[in-house]
Every structure is written in structure tokens, then in C-alpha cells.
N, C-alpha and C positions, 0 to 999 in steps of 0.2 A: 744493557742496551739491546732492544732487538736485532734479530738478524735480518732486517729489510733492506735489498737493495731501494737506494735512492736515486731518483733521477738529478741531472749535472745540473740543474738550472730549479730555483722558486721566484716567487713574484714579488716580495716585500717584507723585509723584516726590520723591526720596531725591537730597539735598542734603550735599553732603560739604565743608566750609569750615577752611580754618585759625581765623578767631575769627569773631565773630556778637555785633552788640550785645544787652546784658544791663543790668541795672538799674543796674549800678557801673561803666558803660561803654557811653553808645549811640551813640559815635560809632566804636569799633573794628568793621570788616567791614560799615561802613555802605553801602560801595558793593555788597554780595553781596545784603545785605536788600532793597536797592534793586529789585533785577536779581525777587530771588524774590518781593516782594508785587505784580512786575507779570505775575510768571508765573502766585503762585497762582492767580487766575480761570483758568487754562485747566485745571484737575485740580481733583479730590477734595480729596483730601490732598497736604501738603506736608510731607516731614519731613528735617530741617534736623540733623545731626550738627557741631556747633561741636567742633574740634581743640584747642580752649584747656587751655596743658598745668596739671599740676596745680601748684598752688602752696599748700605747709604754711604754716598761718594760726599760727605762730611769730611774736613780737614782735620778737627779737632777727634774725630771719630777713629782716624785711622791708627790711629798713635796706640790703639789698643788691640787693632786688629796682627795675626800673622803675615808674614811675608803672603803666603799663598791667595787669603782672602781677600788682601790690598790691591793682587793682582785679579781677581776676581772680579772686581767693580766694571773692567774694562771686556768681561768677554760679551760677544755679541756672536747673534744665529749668524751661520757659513756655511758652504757648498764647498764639497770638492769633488768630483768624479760623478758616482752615482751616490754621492751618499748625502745628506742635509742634515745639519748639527743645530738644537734647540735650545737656547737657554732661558727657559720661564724664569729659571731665582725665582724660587718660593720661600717665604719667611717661615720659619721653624727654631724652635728650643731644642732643648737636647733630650726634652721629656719624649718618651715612646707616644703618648696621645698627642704632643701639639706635631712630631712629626707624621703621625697618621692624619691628622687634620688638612695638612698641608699637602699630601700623598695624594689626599680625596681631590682637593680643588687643581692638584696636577691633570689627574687623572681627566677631569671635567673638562681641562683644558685641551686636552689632548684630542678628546671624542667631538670636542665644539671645532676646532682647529687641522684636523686632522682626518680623522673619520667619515667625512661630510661624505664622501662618494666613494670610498671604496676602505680595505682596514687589510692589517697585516696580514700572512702566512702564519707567521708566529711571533712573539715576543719574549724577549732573550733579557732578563734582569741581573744584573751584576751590583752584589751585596744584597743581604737579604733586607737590612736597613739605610736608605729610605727607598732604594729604585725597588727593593721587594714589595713593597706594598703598594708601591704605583702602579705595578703589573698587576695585582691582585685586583685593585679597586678597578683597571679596565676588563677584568672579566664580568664585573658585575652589568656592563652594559653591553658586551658580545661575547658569545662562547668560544675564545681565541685561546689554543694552546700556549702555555707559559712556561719557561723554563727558567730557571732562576742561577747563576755561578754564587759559590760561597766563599768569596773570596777574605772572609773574615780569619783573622790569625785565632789558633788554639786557643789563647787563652779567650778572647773576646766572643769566640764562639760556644765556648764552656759556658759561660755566663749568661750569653742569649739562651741557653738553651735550659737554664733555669726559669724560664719565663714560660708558661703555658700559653700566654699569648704567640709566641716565635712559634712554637710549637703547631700551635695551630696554623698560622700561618703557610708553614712549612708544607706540610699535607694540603694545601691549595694547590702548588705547581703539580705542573702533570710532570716534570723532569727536573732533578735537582743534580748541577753538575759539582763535586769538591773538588778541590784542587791536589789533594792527598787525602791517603787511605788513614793515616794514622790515628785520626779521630772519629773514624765512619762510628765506631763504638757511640760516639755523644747522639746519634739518631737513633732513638732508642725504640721508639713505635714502629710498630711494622707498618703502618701509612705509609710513614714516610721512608723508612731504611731499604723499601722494596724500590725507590723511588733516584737510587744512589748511584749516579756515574762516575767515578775517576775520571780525570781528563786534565793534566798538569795544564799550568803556563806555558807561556814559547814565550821565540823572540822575533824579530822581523830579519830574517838575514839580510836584505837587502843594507844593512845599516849597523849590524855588529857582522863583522869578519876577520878572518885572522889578516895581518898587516905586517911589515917588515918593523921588527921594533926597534931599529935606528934609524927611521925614517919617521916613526911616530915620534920617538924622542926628540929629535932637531925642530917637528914643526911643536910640542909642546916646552922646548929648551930644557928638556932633561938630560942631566950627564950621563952618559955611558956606561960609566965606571959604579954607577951607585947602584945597588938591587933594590927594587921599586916594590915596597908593598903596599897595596891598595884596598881602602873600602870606602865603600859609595852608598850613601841612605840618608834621610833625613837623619839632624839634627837631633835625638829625641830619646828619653828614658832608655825606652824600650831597643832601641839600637846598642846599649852599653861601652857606648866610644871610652867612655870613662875607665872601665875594665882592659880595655887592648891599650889606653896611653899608659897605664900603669903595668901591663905584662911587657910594653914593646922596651922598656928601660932594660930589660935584661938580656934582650935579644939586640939591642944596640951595643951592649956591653962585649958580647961575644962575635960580633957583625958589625963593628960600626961602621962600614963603609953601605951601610941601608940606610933607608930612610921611608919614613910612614906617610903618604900623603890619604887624608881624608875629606871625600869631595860631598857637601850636602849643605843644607840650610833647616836652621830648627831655633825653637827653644833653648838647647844646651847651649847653643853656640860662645859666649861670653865664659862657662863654667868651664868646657874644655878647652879653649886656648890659655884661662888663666891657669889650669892644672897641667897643659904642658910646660908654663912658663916654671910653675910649681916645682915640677919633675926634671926643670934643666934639661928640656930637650928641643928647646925653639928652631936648632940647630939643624935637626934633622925630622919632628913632626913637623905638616902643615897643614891647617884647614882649610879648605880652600872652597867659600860659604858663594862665590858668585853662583849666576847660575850656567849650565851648562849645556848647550844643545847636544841632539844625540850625535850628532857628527862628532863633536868633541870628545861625548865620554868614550867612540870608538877608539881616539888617539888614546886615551887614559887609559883603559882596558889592554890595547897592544901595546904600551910602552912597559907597560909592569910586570911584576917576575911572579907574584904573588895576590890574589885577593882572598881578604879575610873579610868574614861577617862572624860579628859576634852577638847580636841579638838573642834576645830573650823570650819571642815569640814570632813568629813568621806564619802566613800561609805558606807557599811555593813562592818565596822571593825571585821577583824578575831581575834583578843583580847577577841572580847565579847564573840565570839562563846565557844574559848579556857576556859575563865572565867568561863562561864557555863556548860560546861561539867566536870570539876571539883566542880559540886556545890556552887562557889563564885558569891554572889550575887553584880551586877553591879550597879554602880553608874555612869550617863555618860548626857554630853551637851545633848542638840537635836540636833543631827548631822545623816546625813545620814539618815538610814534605822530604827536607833534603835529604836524606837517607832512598828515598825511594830513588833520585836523581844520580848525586854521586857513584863512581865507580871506584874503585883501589888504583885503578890509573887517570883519574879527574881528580882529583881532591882528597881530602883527609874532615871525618865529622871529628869532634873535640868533644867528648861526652859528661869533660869535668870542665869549664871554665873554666877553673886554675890552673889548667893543665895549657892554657893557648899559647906561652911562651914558650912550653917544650916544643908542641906540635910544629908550630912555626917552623922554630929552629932544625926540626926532622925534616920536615918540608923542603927549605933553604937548600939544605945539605942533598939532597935528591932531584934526578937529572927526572925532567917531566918533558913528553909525550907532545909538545902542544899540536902538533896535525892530528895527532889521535885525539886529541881533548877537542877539536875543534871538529874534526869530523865525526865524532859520536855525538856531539851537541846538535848534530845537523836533525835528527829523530825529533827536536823539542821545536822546529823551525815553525812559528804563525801557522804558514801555508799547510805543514803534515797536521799540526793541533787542528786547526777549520776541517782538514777533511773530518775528521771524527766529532767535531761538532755541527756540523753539517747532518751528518749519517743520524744523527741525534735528534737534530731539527727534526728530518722526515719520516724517521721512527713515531717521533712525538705526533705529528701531527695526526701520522695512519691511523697511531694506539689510540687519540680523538674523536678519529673519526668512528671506531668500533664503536667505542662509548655511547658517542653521543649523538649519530648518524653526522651523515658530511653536510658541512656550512650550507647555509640558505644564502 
């Protein structure tokens, strides 16, 4: 990142997101919202293009759709503050060309719809597929700095990055921000590796905080007496709930007065309640598949003694950030970022999966810090992330203007 002072204030920045919470959904792209109401204050306007694909409001249709996309049918454009949220739903496959197909006719939309009289500061893309390419195709019709977040997990980014297509792509942004350093290695051309900001996740403090945890317990009805381990994620492979119901039978064995509550909606959802019922532990796992506003998961965060993630790939999971700012000390795979996060007084990383019952139970048995776990989280907060993405913005745009002389 250059060393350019920036001034406190720009005029409009153009927000490109695969989803954006919406009334039938405000927990989907929660972590983006996050990122942009601590950026608004530094601009005019903020304008938010949500990628959410379209889905035909069909009865017979639905029955094959996810939870997520069922909710989808119902989002519609909204205002709050300074800021204005878009949802074109563009029809796309999963194929790389029909979602570039669909990227181009956003794109069209956007410069028809948008651009008429005046165009961004900069544009700020999140995921490099599809809102990356929507950003790409609006340079084709003005010379607007682009910065792109990579908020793809390890493995999924591995993969893109077998594609000479990504590749090239990549090398389009003037600013590529990762969310962790542990794979800077997969940017392999010096285009683009010269092109490489660090800049974790946060969370919103105003909405995770540390809380009296027999105060959260009484409004969630949790007993007292039980020690509360907790993980919060979708539903889904890649999360391996399957792996923690079958380590937590031996940490219930030596602890049974705990109990596992696991709060998420997915695909799995059906396989792991029948394998806790499997495992004879109905007793004391629970899944708990509603959905949850962020107020809520604040109570669920401060009632608990423990949060474990056992995932099998992560960028910088925003769980952890949430965990931490609530003082709960994390227990989590090596996945993604979080080695760069954690400290020996926040958490414990687990570097064998088989090993998550021991860790746990080391854990358990160890008196944790939670004002220090909560106020060293305070470094990861929205508002400290935005200033250095901010600083990035105005960097980008200077480095722009060298280039290419300053906008017409």
C-alpha cells in the first residue's frame, strides 16, 4: 500500500457484492454490510450492486431451491443512510462464460441506470467471481479505479487460480485486497503479486460485545450450570459438523455436564441431527437450523464458554471476529487466515482434526482472559478495517491518476 496521506472525506463509491442482506434475508453478506456502513462516513454516496441471481417465484419451482435462494425471490432495491442497495437478479449458470455473459449485461445496466450524470471515486468488488467481473466490464466504458476483495476460501481460490482466465482477470484491478497472507504464494505473476494488500475481516462492534453471560443466558434460557460450546456456520460439507458431533461424544464422556449447541441452516442439516441421534447424544447436541438475527447471535456468543470451528477451508471467517469481540475464546482447524488472528491468550488452532476432542478438553480445563480476548478483538473492529481500506481507496486512486492522467 502506498504511503499517501488521504483526505477524510471522497464523493462515491460503487460497491459490487455477490449478495447484500434484504428483508427475507439479513444475515446473507452480512460481513460486506459490515465492511460498507463503516466506510459510508467517509463519502457522499454509497452505491451497493447485490449479485443475487434471479429466482422465478414458481411454487412447484421452490421445492428445489435452498433456504437462501427461496429467500431471495423477495429481495427488492432500498435506501438507508447514505447508502442505495440494487438488486438487478441477473440469470446465470454456474458455467465461467454464461456468468461473464450475465456480468456484461449488469455491467450495461449499471452505466444505463447509473452513470447518466456523474460515476464513481472508485469501485470496490467483493469476490473475484461474479462482482469481479462486473467491475472489470465497467472499466471498459470509463477509466475508474478497481479494487477487488478476495474473499474466496483456500481451496476455492487454488482452483481459480488454475484458470488463466482468473488470472488475467486478476491483473485488471489496480488494487487486489486478501483477507490473509497464507496463500499470497497462489499469485504467482508479478502483475498481479505486486498488486497485494493484506487487510483481515472485522466485525461491527456496535452489535458484537462482550455482555454479562447470566444475563444472556436467562434471555436465551440457558442453564447456568451447563458449559456452553458453540459453532455458528452454515449447514454444509465444508464446515465438518460431522467431525466435532463425533469428537464431542468423548468430551461429553469426561464433561458431561456441557453441551454442543450448533446454530446454522444448510444441506447437511437432516444427516447431522440423524447422526447425533446415531451417536446418542440428543441429550445434550442441538441444532438449532432457525434463522438468527445479529442481536441474537450476540446472546449466543456471550452465553457460551467455548466456540469451536472445524471447517475444512475458510478465508478469515467472520465467526471468529464475532467470537472475539464478545470475549469467547476460539477453538478452530488451520484454515484460512486464523493463525494470523489468534493469540495463545484468544484461542487454540488444532493442526490435526483428530486431535479436536483433546484440544477442546485442554481448553475447558483453562481459565480464559475474556476482557482481554475482547479487547484485543477491538484492533479487527469495521470502523479500524475501513480506515486502512479507505487509505487504499485514495492510494488507488492517486496511483490512477499517475498512470493515466486525472479523470476528464
Amino acid at each position: 500500500m502506498n504511503n499517501i496521506k488521504s483526505p477524510t472525506h471522497l464523493n462515491w463509491l460503487l460497491i459490487i457484492c455477490n449478495r447484500y442482506p434484504h428483508v427475507g434475508d439479513p444475515i446473507s453478506g452480512a460481513f460486506v454490510k459490515g465492511q460498507v456502513d463503516a466506510l459510508s462516513v467517509k463519502f457522499n454516496k454509497v452505491t451497493v450492486i447485490a449479485m443475487t441471481p434471479y429466482v422465478p417465484n414458481i411454487p412447484i419451482f421452490k421445492r428445489f431451491l435452498t433456504p437462501a435462494h427461496q429467500r431471495d425471490i423477495i429481495a427488492q432495491n432500498y435506501v438507508y443512510q447514505n447508502i442505495e442497495i440494487y438488486f438487478p437478479k441477473p440469470i446465470y449458470f454456474h458455467s465461467f462464460y454464461s456468468k461473464q455473459m450475465a456480468s456484461k449485461r449488469i455491467a450495461k445496466w449499471i452505466v444505463k441506470n447509473l452513470f447518466r450524470n456523474n460515476r464513481p471515486d472508485i469501485i470496490h468488488a467483493h469476490f473475484v467471481i461474479s462482482s469481479g467481473i462486473v467491475a472489470y466490464e465497467l472499466t471498459k466504458f470509463f477509466d475508474i479505479p478497481i479494487v477487488l476483495t478476495n474473499h474466496e476460501n483456500q481451496n476455492i481460490f487454488a482452483d481459480l487460480m488454475k484458470d488463466s482466465k482468473i488470472q488475467n482477470l486478476l491483473q485488471k484491478f489496480t488494487n487486489i485486497i486478501r483477507v490473509t497472507s497464507v496463500d499470497k504464494n497462489l499469485y504467482e505473476t508479478d502483475l498481479v503479486s505486486s498488486k497485494i494488500n493484506i487487510i483481515p475481516n472485522g466485525f461491527p462492534s456496535k452489535h458484537f460485545y462482550i455482555m454479562n453471560k447470566t444475563l444472556a443466558r436467562k434471555y436465551l434460557n440457558i442453564p447456568t450450570d451447563k458449559f456452553l460450546l458453540l459453532s455458528i456456520g452454515s449447514l454444509t460439507k465444508r464446515k465438518a459438523y460431522d467431525s466435532l458431533i463425533k469428537s464431542y461424544r468423548k468430551i461429553y464422556e469426561k464433561y458431561p455436564n456441557s453441551i454442543l449447541t450448533i446454530i446454522g441452516t444448510g444441506p447437511e442439516e437432516k444427516f447431522l441431527k440423524k447422526l447425533v441421534g446415531d451417536y446418542q447424544l440428543s441429550k445434550c447436541v442441538s441444532i438449532v437450523s432457525t434463522e438468527k438475527t445479529i442481536e441474537e447471535l450476540n446472546y449466543w456468543y456471550n452465553s457460551a464458554d467455548l466456540f469451536i470451528l472445524t471447517s475444512t477451508a475458510e478465508g478469515n471467517p467472520t465467526v471468529m471476529f464475532e467470537a472475539l469481540s464478545c470475549g469467547l475464546p476460539v477453538i478452530t482447524t488451520n484454515v484460512g487466515g486464523v493463525k494470523e488472528i489468534l493469540t495463545k491468550e484468544s484461542g487454540i488452532v488444532v493442526e490435526k482434526p483428530e486431535d479436536i476432542s483433546e484440544i477442546v478438553i485442554r481448553a475447558i480445563e483453562r481459565e480464559w482472559d475474556r476482557d482481554r480476548i475482547a479487547r484485543d478483538a477491538h484492533q479487527y473492529s469495521w470502523e479500524n478495517i475501513a480506515e486502512k481500506i479507505f487509505a487504499l481507496y485514495y492510494s488507488t486512486i492517486e496511483s490512477k491518476k499517475k498512470i493515466c492522467g486525472r479523470p476528464k
